[in-house]
C-alpha positions, 0 to 999 in steps of 0.5 A: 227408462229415466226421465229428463231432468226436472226444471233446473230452476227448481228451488230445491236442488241439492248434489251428493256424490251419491244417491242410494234408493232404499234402506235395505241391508244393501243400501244402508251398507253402501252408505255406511261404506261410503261414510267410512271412506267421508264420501257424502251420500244420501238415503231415501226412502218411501217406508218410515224407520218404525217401519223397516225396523219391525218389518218381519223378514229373513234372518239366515246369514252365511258366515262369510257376509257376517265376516264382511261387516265385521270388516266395516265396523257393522257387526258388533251387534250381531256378533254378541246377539245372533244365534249360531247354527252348526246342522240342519235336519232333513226329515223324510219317510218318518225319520230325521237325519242331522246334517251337521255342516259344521263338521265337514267345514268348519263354517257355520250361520248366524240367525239374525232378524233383518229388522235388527241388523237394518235397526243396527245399520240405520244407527251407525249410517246416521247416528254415528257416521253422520249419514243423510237419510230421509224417510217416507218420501214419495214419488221417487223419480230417476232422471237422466242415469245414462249420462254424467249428470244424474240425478233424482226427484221425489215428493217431501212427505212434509211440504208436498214439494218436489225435491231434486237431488244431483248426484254423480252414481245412483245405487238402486237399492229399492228391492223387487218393487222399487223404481230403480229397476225400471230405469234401467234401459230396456235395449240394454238390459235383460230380466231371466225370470222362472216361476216354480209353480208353488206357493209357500204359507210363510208363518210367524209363531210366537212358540219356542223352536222345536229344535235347535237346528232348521227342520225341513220337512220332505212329505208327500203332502208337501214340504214344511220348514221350521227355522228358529228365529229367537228363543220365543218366536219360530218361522214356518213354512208350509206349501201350498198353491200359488196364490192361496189365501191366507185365510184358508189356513185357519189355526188348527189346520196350520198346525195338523199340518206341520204337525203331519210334514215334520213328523219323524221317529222318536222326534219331540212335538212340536211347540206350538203358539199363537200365529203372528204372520200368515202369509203367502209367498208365491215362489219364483226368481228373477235376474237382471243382466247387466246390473248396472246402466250408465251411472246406476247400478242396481243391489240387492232384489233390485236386481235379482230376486231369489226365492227364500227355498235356500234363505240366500237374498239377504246374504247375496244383497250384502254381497252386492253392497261389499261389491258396491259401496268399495267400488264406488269409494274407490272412485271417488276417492282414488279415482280408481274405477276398475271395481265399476267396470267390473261390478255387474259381472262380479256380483252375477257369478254368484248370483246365478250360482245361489239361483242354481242351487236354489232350483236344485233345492226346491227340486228336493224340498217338493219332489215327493209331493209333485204326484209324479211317482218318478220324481219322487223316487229321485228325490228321495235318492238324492237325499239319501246320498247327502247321508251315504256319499261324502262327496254329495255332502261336501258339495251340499254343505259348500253351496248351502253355506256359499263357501266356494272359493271362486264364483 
C-alpha cells in the first residue's frame, strides 16, 4: 500500500504529468510515447545507464511489437541491425525437425538484445526527445496513488536528499522487484502465482550459433535450448534443479551437456567457447489482476512475470506500454479516458493467453524428462503432430509469433 505524502514543506518538490518507475522497454516506451504527444514526464530509476545498457537479457521480438515501435518512431535501429528468424528446430529421439513458421504465416522475429533496444530507447526519450530521466536514485516511495494527487519520493544519490515528485498518473514499470507492485492496494488487487518445479542454467557463450534458427532440445536428461544472439555470442539453456548453483556446472559439464540434449542425426557439432554467463532462473509465473490501482498502473514484469519457456516477457512489456502510454496521452491531451478504464483488462487478455501457451510449451520442452513414462509418450505425441497435422502447426506457429487477431 502507498504511504502518506511526505511533508508538504519539502524544499524539493516537483510535478509532472507523469511519473514512470523503471527504464525497461516498458517504461522508456511510455515515456517516449508521452514525449511525442509533448506531455511532460519523468524517469527514475535505481541502476545507472552503463548498467541497463549492458545488463544481459532477452532478445526474441514478435513481429507485431517490432511494427508498434516502427509507429512511434522507436525502431530505426532495430530495423537495419536485428537478425530475422523464419524456423525453428525441434530435436527429439535423435532427429531434428524444422519448423519453419514463416511458411504458414508470413510472420517472422526479430532477434534484438534488450541491451541494444533499451540503449536505443534511452537515447531517443532523452537526447532526442528531451525526456527528464534520473538515474541511480535510491529508496523510491509511492505516495497516496489512490487519490488525484499522487506523488513519489525517493533519495538523491548525489545529495542524499529526499526528493518528492507530484504527479497526476504513476506508471509502474520497475519489474518483478520494483516497489510499485506493492503499492498496489491489497483488498483490491489479486497475484495468481504458478511454480513449474524446474530450474534452467541460462548460459552466455561467446561461440558462433550452431544453426541459423533456435534449436530446442527435448531429451530424456532434459531440455536444452540455443537461441543465436549475434554472430559471436549464442544463449543456452539447459535444465537443471530449481535453485542449483551455477558452480556446479564447471565448463566441461555444460558442454557434454549440450552436446548430449542437442544431438540429432546428421546435425553439425556444436560451436563452442568461453562462458560469459552462468546463471540459474527458477521457472515460474505470476499475474497481478487488476493492473492498475487509483492513479497507478502497472507494466511490464511489474505485473505480470512469464518465464523465458516461450521468450514472451519483453514482447507483452511493449505490449503493455503501446497500451499505456496511448492512454495516458489521450488523457492528458484530449481528456479522453476510455483507454484507462480499459487499460487492465486489454492488457490481460493476452497476458493470460502467453501464460497458457507458456504452460503448454513447457509441458513439451520437460515431459520426456519428467521420469513419468506416460507423460513422456504424450509428449512425444504432440510433437509429432506439429510435423503430421496442419491444424496442430497452424495453431503452434500462431501462439508462437502471438499473431491471433483478437485477445
Amino acid at each position: 500500500m502507498t504511504e502518506p505524502s511526505p511533508h508538504p514543506d519539502s524544499p524539493s518538490r516537483e510535478r509532472f504529468p507523469v511519473v514512470v518507475i523503471g527504464a525497461g522497454p516498458a517504461g522508456l516506451t511510455v515515456g517516449n510515447i508521452l514525449r511525442a504527444a509533448s506531455v511532460d514526464c519523468l524517469v527514475l530509476e535505481t541502476e545507472s545507464r552503463r548498467f541497463i545498457e549492458q545488463r544481459p537479457r532477452a532478445g526474441v521480438l514478435e513481429e507485431w511489437a517490432v511494427r508498434g515501435l516502427e509507429r512511434r518512431g522507436l525502431a530505426a535501429n532495430l530495423l537495419e541491425r536485428a537478425g530475422r528468424h523464419t524456423a525453428c528446430e525441434f530435436r527429439f529421439d535423435g532427429v531434428g525437425r524444422r519448423f519453419a513458421y514463416a511458411d504458414l504465416t508470413d510472420r517472422h522475429h526479430f532477434v534484438y538484445p534488450q541491451p541494444l533496444l533499451v540503449t536505443d530507447l534511452v537515447r531517443e526519450y532523452a537526447e532526442v526527445r528531451g525526456g527528464d530521466i534520473r538515474f541511480g536514485v535510491r529508496d523510491v516511495t509511492l505516495h497516496d496513488t489512490g487519490t488525484d494527487r499522487p506523488s513519489v519520493s525517493y533519495l538523491c544519490s548525489e545529495t542524499g536528499q529526499r526528493r518528492v515528485i507530484h504527479c497526476d498518473f504513476v506508471a509502474g514499470c520497475d519489474g518483478a522487484r520494483g516497489v510499485s507492485r506493492s503499492a498496489l492496494v491489497p483488498e483490491h488487487a489479486r497475484i495468481a502465482r504458478h511454480d513449474y518445479g524446474i530450474g534452467w542454467l541460462a548460459l552466455l557463450a561467446e561461440a558462433p550459433p550452431s544453426s541459423d534458427c533456435v534449436l530446442f532440445g527435448v531429451h530424456p536428461r532434459g531440455f536444452a535450448g540455443h537461441m543465436p544472439r549475434s554472430a559471436d555470442v549464442t544463449r543456452y539453456y539447459l535444465q537443471c534443479p530449481p535453485g542449483d548453483d551455477p558452480g556446479n556446472w564447471p565448463h566441461e559439464r555444460v558442454w557434454s551437456e549440450l552436446r548430449k540434449r542437442l544431438a540429432a542425426t546428421g546435425a553439425a557439432p556444436l560451436k563452442e567457447g568461453r562462458l560469459l554467463e552462468q546463471r540459474v532462473l527458477d521457472m515460474h509465473d505470476y499475474v497481478v489482476e487488476p493492473m492498475a490501482s487509483g492513479r497507478l498502473f502497472l507494466a511490464g514484469d511489474a505485473a505480470h512475470l512469464t518465464a523465458p519457456i516461450a521468450a514472451k516477457g519483453m514482447n507483452l512489456a511493449l505490449h503493455d506500454a503501446f497500451l499505456l502510454g496511448d492512454a495516458l496521452a489521450a488523457y492528458l491531451t484530449r481528456g479522453d479516458g476510455s483507454g484507462l478504464a480499459g487499460y487492465s483488462a486489454a492488457c490481460l487478455r493476452r497476458v493470460w493467453d502467453y501464460q497458457e501457451f507458456s504452460q503448454w510449451l513447457s509441458d513439451v520442452y520437460h515431459g520426456t524428462a519428467s521420469g513419468d513414462p506416460y507423460h513422456a509418450g504424450t509428449t512425444l505425441a504432440r510433437l509429432r503432430r506439429l510435423f503430421t497435422s496442419p491444424a496442430a502447426a497452424a495453431a503452434f506457429a500462431e501462439q508462437y509469433l502471438g499473431t491471433a487477431g483478437h485477445y
